[in-house]
C-alpha positions as CSV (number, residue, x, y, z in Angstrom):
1,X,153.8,122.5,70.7
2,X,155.6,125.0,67.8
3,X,153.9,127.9,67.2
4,X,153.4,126.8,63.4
5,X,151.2,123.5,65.0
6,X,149.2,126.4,67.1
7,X,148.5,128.5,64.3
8,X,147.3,125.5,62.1
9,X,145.0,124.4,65.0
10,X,143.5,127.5,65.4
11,X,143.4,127.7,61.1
12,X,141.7,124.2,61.2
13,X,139.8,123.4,64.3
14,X,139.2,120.1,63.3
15,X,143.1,119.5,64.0
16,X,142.4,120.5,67.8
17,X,139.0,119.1,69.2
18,X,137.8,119.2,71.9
19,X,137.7,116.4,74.5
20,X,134.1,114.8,73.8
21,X,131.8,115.0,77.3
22,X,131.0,110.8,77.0
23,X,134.7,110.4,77.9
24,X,135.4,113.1,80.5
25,X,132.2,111.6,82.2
26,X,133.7,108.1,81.9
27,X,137.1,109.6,83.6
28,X,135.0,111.0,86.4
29,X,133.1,107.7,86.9
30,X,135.9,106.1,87.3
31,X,137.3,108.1,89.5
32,X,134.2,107.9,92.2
33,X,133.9,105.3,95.0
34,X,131.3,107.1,97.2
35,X,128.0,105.6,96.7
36,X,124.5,106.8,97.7
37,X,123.3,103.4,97.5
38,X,125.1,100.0,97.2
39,X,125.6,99.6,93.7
40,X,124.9,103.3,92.4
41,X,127.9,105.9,92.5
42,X,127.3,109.2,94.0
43,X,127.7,111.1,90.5
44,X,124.8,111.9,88.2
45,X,123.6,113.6,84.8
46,X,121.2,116.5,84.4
47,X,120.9,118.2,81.1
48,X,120.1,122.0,80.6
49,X,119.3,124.1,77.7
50,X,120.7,127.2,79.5
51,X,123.7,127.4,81.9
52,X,122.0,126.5,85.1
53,X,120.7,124.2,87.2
54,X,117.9,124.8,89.0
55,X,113.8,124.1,89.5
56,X,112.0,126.0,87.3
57,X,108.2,125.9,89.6
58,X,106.2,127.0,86.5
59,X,107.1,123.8,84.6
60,X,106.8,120.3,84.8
61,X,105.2,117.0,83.4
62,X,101.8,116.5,84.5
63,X,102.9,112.8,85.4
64,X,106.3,113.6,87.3
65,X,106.7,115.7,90.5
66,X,108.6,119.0,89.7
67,X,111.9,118.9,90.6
68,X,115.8,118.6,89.4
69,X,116.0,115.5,86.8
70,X,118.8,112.7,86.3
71,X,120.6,109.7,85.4
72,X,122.8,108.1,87.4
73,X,126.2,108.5,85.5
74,X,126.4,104.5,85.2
75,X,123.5,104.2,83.2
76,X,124.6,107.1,80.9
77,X,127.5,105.5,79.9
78,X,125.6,102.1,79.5
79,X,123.2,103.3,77.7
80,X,125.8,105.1,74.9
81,X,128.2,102.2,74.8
82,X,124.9,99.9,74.1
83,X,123.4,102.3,71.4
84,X,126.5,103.5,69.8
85,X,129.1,100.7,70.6
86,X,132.8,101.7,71.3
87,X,133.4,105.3,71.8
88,X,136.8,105.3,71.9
89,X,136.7,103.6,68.0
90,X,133.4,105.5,66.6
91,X,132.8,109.1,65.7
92,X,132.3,111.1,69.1
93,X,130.3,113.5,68.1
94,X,127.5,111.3,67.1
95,X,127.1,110.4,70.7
96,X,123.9,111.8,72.8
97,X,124.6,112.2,76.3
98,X,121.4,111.2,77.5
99,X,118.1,109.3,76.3
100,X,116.0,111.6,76.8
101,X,116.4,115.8,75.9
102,X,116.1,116.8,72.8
103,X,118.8,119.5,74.0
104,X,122.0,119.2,75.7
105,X,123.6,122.0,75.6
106,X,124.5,121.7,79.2
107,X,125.9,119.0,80.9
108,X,125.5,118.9,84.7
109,X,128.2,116.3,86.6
110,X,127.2,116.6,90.5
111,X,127.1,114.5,93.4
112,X,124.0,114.1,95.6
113,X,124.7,115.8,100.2
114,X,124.6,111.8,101.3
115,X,122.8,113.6,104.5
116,X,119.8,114.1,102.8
117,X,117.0,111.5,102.8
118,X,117.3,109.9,99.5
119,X,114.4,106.7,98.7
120,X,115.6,104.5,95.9
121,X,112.0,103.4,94.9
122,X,113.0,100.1,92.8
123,X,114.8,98.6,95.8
124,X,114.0,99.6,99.2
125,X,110.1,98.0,99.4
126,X,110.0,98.3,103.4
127,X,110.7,102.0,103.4
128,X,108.1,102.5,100.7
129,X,105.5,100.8,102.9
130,X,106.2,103.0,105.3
131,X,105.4,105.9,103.7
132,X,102.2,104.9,101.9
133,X,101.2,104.2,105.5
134,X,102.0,107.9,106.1
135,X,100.0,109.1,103.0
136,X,96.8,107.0,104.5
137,X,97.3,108.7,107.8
138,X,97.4,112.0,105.8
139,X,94.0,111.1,104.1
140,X,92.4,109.5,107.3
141,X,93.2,113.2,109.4
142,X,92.5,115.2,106.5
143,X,89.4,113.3,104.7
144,X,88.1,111.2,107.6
145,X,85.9,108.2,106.4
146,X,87.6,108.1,102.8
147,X,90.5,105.7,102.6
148,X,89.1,103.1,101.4
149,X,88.0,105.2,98.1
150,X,91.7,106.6,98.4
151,X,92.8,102.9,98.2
152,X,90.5,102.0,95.2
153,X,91.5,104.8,93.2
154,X,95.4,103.7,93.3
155,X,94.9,100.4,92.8
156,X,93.0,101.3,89.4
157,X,96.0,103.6,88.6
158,X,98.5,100.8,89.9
159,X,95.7,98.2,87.7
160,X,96.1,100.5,84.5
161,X,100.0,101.0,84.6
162,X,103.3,99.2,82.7
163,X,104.8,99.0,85.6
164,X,102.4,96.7,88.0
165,X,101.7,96.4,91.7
166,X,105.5,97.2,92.9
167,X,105.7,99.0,96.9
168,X,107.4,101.9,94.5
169,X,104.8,102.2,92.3
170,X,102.1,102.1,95.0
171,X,104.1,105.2,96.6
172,X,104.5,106.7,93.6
173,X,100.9,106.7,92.7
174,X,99.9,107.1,96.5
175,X,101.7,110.3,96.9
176,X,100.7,111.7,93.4
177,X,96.9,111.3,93.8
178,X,96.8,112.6,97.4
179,X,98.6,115.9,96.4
180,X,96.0,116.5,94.4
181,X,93.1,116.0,96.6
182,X,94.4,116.6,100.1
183,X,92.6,119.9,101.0
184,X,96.4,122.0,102.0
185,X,97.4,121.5,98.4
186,X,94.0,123.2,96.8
187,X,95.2,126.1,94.5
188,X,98.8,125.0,94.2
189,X,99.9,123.2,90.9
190,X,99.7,119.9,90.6
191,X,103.5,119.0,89.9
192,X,104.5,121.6,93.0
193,X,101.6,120.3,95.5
194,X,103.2,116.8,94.4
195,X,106.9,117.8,95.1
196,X,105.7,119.6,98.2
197,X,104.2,116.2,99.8
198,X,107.0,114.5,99.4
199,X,109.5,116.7,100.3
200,X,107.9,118.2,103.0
201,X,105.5,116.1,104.5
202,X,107.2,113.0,104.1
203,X,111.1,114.1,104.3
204,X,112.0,113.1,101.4
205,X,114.8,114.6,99.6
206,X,115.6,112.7,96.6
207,X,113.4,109.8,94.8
208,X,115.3,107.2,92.9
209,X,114.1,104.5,90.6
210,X,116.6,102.3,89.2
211,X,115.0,99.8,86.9
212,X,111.3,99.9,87.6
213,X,110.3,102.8,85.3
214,X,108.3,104.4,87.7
215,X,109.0,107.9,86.3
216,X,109.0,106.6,82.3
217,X,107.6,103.1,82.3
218,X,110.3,102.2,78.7
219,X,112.9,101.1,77.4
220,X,115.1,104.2,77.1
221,X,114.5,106.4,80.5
222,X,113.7,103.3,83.2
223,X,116.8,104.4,85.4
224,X,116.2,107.9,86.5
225,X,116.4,110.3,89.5
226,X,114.6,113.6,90.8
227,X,116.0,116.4,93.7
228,X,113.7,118.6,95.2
229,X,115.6,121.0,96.5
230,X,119.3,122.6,94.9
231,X,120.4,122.4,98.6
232,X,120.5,118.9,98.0
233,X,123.2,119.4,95.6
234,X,127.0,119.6,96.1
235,X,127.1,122.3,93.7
236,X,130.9,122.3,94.8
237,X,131.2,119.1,92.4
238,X,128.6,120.9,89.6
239,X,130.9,120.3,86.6
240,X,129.6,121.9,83.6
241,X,130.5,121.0,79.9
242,X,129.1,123.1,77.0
243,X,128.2,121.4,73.6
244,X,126.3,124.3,72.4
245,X,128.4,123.9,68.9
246,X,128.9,119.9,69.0
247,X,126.6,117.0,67.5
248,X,126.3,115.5,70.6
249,X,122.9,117.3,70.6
250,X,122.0,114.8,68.6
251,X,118.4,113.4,69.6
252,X,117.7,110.2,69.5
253,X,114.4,108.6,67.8
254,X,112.2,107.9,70.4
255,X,109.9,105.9,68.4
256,X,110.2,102.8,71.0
257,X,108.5,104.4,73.8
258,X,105.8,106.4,71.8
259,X,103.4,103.8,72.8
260,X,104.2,103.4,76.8
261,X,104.0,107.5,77.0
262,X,100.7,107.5,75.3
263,X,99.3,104.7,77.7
264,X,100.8,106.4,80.6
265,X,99.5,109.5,79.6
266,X,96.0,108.1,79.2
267,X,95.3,106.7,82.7
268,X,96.7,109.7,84.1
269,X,94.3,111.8,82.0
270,X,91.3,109.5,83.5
271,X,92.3,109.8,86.7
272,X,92.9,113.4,86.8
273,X,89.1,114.1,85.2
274,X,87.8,111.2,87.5
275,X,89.5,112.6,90.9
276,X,88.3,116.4,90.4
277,X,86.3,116.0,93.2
278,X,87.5,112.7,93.8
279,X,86.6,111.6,97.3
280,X,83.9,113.7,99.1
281,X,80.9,111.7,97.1
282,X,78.4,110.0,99.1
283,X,78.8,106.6,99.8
């Protein structure tokens, strides 16, 4: 390049932009054959609002265990090509990176230790029996004469939720109501004593859903992922890519799903209030 051409990039910065992240993701993609499960490439998308990837044990979503977020890089780049058509003709910068965050400064590209125990809840129904049966062993040591109200009280969550009677679902709802009554968990935050469970008392490193909309029952955030643990991480692969001065932090109307949060929200409100002491009344 002549100096003159450097000088007029650096004059103009619109003569020397950047690479857009949609298409450096797309590269990487492409460039990944290991998978975690058959069908879904070991390489996935968390977004940050500060440089760093971690848990943060103070936060999280009263209807998700607390943990590392993310999207499985296929879906990304489905879901942009589908809302925004052909990136390679169209205005990159108008291009979210993912459905969800209303910031994306940071870009997270990592691959998931294929060691670790990692339950795709949408498609592996056996293994998700066998951990509900764990969770009602849990209850029947820890609250002896109860399952049956345990039982009852998912199946009116499973009764009241978008997503219907799926083994996924019944673990997902099994495992959240029993962190919050199981007597070990009393004092510790709901969205940690719900991570904990699972992580520790079941072995389970990394929950998948990929279709269901366990996590978010709509149409924007049905293919999603959580880690509980960095360790779980190759943060050798963590690839980082700042749009802290780009569009791409562009956030996308979530007017479409208003309605499924608000219902999900709802049942889990009821069953919160309804579960506060939720299995030591007399039959």
């Amino acid at each position: 390049m002549k100096i003159q051409e450097i000088i007029e990039a650096r004059r103009n910065p619109q003569l020397n932009k950047k690479q857009h992240p949609i298409l450096a993701i797309q590269q990487a993609y492409e460039n990944t054959s290991d998978e975690v499960y058959p069908g879904i490439k070991n390489l996935f998308i968390s977004v940050t609002s500060i440089d760093k990837l971690g848990i943060n044990p103070s936060t999280g979503y009263e209807t998700t265990p607390n943990g590392i977020y993310f999207w499985p890089v296929e879906f990304i780049l489905a879901y942009a090509k589908d809302k925004w058509g052909d990136w390679e003709t169209t205005d990159q910068g108008s291009i979210p990176i993912s459905p969800y965050s209303q910031s994306t400064e940071y870009i997270k590209l990592f691959s998931i230790d294929t060691s670790k125990n990692t339950l795709v809840m949408s498609h592996e129904d056996d293994r998700c029996d066998t951990y509900v049966n764990k969770i009602y062993n849990m209850i029947e040591k820890f609250i002896p004469g109860k399952l049956d109200k345990f039982k009852s009280a998912v199946d009116e969550e499973i009764d009241g939720s978008l997503v219907g009677d799926t083994p996924g679902m019944r673990f997902f709802e099994s495992s959240r109501i029993a962190s919050q009554i199981l007597p070990q968990y009393n004092g510790v935050s709901h969205t940690n004593a719900w991570a904990s469970l699972i992580r520790k008392a079941l072995g389970i490193d990394v929950l998948m859903d990929m279709g269901e909309g366990i996590f978010e029952p709509t149409s924007t955030e049905y293919r999603q992922g959580v880690v509980f643990s960095k360790d779980t991480i190759k943060t050798k692969t963590i690839k980082t890519f700042d749009n802290t001065d780009s569009a791409v932090n562009t956030h996308i109307d979530r007017n479409d799903s208003d309605i499924a949060q608000q219902k999900r929200q709802e049942y889990n409100d009821i069953i919160r209030a309804r579960l506060t002491d939720p299995l030591n009344d007399e039959d």
